[in-house]
C-alpha positions as CSV (number, residue, x, y, z in Angstrom):
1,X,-8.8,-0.6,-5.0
2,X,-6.9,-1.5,-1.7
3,X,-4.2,-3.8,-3.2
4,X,-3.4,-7.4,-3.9
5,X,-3.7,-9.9,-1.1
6,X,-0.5,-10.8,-0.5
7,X,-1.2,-13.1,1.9
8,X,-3.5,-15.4,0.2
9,X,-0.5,-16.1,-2.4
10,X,2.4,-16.1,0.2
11,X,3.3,-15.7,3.6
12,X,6.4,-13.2,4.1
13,X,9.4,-12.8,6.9
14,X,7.0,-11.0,9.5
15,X,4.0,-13.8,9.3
16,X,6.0,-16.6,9.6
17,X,7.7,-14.9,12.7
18,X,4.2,-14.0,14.1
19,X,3.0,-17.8,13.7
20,X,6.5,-19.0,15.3
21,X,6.4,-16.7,18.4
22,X,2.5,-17.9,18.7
23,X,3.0,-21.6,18.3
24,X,5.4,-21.5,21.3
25,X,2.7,-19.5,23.9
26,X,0.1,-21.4,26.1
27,X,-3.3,-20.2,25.6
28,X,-2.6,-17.9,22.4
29,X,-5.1,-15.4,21.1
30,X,-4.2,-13.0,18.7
31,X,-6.3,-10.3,16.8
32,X,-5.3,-10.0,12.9
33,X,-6.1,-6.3,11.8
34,X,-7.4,-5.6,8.1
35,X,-7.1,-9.6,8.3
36,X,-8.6,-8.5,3.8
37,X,-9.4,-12.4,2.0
38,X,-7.9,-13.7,5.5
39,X,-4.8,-15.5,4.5
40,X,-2.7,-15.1,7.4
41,X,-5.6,-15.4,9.8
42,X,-6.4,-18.8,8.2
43,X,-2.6,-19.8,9.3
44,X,-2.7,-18.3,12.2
45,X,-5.5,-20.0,13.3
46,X,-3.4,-23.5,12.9
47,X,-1.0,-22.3,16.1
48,X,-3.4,-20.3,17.7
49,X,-5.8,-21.4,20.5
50,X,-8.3,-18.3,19.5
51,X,-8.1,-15.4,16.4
52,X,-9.9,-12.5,15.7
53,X,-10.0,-11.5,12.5
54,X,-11.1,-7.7,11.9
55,X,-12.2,-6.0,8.5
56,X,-14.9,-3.9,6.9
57,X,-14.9,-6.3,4.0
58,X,-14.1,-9.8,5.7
59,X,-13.6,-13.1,4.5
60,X,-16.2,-15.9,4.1
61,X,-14.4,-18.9,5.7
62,X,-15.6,-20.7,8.4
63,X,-13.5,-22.3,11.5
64,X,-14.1,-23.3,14.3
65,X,-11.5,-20.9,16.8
66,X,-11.5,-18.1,14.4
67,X,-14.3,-15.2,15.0
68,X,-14.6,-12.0,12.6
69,X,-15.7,-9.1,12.8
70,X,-16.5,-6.7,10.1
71,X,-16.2,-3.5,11.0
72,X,-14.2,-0.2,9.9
73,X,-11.1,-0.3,12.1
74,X,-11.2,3.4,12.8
75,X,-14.4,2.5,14.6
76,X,-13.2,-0.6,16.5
77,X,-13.4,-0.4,20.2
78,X,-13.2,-3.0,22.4
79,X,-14.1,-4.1,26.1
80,X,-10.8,-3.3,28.6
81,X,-11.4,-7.1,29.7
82,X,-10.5,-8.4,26.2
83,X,-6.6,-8.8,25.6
84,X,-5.0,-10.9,23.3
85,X,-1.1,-12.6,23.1
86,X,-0.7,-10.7,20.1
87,X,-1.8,-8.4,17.7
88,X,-0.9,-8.2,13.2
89,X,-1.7,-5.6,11.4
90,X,-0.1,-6.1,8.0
91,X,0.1,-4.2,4.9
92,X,-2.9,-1.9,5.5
93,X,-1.5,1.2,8.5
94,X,-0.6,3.5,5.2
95,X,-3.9,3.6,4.2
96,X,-4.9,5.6,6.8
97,X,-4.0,9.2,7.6
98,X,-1.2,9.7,10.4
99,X,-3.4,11.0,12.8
100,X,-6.0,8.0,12.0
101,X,-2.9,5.8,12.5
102,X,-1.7,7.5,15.8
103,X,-5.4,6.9,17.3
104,X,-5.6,3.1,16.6
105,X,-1.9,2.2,18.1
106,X,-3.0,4.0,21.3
107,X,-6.0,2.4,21.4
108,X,-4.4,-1.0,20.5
109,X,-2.8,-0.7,24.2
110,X,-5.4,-1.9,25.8
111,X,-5.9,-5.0,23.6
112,X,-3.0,-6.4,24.2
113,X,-1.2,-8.4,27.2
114,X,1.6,-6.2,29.1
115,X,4.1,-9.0,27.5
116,X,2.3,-9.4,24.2
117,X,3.6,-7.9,20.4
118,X,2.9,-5.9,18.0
119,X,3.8,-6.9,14.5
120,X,3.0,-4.5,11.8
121,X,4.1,-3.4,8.4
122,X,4.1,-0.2,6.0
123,X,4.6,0.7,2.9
124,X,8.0,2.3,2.8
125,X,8.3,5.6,0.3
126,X,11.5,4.5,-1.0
127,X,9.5,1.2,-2.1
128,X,8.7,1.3,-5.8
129,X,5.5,2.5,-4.5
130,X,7.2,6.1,-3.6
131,X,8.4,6.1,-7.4
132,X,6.9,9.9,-8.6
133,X,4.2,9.7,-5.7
134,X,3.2,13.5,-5.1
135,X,3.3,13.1,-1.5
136,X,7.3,12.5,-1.1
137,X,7.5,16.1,-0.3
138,X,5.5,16.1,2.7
139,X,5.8,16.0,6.0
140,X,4.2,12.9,7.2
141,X,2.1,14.2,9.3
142,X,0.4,15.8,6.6
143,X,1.2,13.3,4.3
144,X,-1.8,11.5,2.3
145,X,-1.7,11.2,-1.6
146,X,-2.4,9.0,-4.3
147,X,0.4,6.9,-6.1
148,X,1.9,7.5,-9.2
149,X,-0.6,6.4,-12.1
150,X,1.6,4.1,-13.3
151,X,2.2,2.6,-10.0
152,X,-2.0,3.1,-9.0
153,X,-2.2,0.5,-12.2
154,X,0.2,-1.9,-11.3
155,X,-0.4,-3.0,-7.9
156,X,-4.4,-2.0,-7.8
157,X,-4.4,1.0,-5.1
158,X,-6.9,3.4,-6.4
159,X,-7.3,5.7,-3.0
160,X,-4.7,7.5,-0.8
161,X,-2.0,6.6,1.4
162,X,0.5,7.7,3.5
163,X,4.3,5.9,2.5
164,X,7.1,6.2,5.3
165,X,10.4,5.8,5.7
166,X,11.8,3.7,8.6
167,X,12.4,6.3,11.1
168,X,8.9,7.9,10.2
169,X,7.5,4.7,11.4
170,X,9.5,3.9,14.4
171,X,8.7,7.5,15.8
172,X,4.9,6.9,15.2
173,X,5.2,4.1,17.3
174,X,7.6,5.0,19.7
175,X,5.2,8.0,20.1
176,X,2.1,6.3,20.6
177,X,3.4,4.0,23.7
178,X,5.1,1.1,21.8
179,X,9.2,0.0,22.3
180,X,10.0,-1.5,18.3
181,X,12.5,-4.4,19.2
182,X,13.0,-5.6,15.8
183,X,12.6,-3.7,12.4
184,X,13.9,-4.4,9.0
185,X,13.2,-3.6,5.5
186,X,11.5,-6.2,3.0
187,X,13.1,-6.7,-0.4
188,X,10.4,-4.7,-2.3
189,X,10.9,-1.7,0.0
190,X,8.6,-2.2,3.0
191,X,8.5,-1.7,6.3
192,X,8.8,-4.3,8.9
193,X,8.3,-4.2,12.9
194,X,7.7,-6.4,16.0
195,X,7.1,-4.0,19.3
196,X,6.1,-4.4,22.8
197,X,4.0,-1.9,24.9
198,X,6.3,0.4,26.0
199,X,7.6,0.2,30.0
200,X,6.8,3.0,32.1
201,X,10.8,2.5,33.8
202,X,12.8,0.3,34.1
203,X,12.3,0.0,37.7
204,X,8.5,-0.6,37.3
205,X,9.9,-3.5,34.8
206,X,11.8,-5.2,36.7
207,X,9.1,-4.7,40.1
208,X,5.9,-6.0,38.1
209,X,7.3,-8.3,35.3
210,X,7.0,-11.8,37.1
211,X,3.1,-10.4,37.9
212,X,2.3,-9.0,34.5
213,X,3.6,-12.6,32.7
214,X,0.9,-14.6,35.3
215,X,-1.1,-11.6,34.2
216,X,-1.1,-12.2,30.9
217,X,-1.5,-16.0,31.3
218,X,-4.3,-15.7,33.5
219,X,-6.2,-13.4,30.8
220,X,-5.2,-14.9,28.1
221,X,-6.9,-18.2,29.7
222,X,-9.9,-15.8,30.8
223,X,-10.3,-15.0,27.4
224,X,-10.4,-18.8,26.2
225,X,-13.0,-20.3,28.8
226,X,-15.4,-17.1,28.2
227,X,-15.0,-16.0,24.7
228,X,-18.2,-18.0,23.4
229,X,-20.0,-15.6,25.7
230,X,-18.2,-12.6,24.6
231,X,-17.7,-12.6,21.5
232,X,-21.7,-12.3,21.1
233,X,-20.9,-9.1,23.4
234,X,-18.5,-7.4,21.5
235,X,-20.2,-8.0,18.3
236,X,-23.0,-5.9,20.2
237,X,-21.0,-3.8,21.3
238,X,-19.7,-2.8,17.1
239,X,-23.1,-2.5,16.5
240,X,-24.4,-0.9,19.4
């Protein structure tokens, strides 16, 4: 209904680039959107100090510094104490509406360190995916269709989505607070991006970035000693 797992069979270019910036930070955490069977989360977890996987249908493995959470991610809210190094969120953003989309990346501000990334994906609608889809024609702010039969059949996506092109994508999150440093297009068409929260000025960069890194350090280690207690906490606080 929602796709193959791609990342049970294989790891791509972004994955591998999220596991090599992670293996290289001290005290890592990372949340893994949509984590689906949990393929990346499982690898992430080998570089990772601490990962949070997040999906409404969420894998059934076990270890010991991974936590999940099984929630709708259009309902996930989280406390302002929590941030993480980083934050993936692959293959899954075009399966919600632009405005659905819009509301998370805002909200995914505050769950991330002021030097932390971003690295999510899209389907791209010049993908074979876009092939006679019935939403090409739409602005994408409005744009939310299901895929060509043929191509419903082929790769298992029975329910809407919303396809982009590249500067569809970097607009949304350019608009919605985040600076894309590096974007590129994967052989079969999709989309590909690493961004940073977005600087207020330049000035304000320059001023508070040696006191946002030991920032970031000192949450990230905040959230180590203390997650055993919190995590029972924010699972309340889904449910509450």
């Amino acid at each position: 209904m929602f796709g193959h797992s791609i990342s049970i069979e294989r790891l791509d270019r972004l994955d591998q680039m999220a596991l090599h910036w992670l293996k290289g930070q001290k005290d890592s955490s990372v949340m893994d959107l949509c984590c689906g069977e949990g393929g990346l989360t499982k690898n992430l977890a080998e570089v990772c100090d601490l990962v949070v996987g997040v999906d409404i249908n969420p894998p059934d493995f076990v270890l010991p510094n991974v936590h999940i959470v099984a929630i709708d991610i259009r309902d996930l809210n989280l406390p302002k104490e929590i941030k993480f190094s980083a934050i993936t969120w692959q293959r899954a953003i075009h399966y919600l509406s632009y405005k659905e989309a819009e509301n998370i990346l805002k909200k995914a501000l505050d769950w991330i360190c002021p030097n932390g990334k971003l690295l999510i994906s899209a389907s791209g609608i010049n993908s074979e995916l876009g092939n006679d889809y019935p939403g090409k024609e739409q602005p994408v702010q409005n744009r939310m269709d299901f895929l060509s039969e043929d191509m419903q059949n082929k790769h298992d996506i029975q329910v809407k989505v919303c396809l982009y092109t590249m500067p569809e994508f970097l607009t949304l999150l350019i608009n919605t607070g985040w600076e894309p440093t590096e974007y590129f297009v994967s052989e079969f068409g999709n989309l590909k991006c690493v961004a940073t929260p977005k600087k207020l000025s330049t000035f304000m960069t320059t001023i508070t970035n040696s006191a946002q890194t030991k920032s970031c350090h000192c949450e990230s280690r905040y959230n180590l000693i203390t997650f055993k207690i919190e995590i029972s906490l924010i699972v309340a606080w889904f449910w509450r």
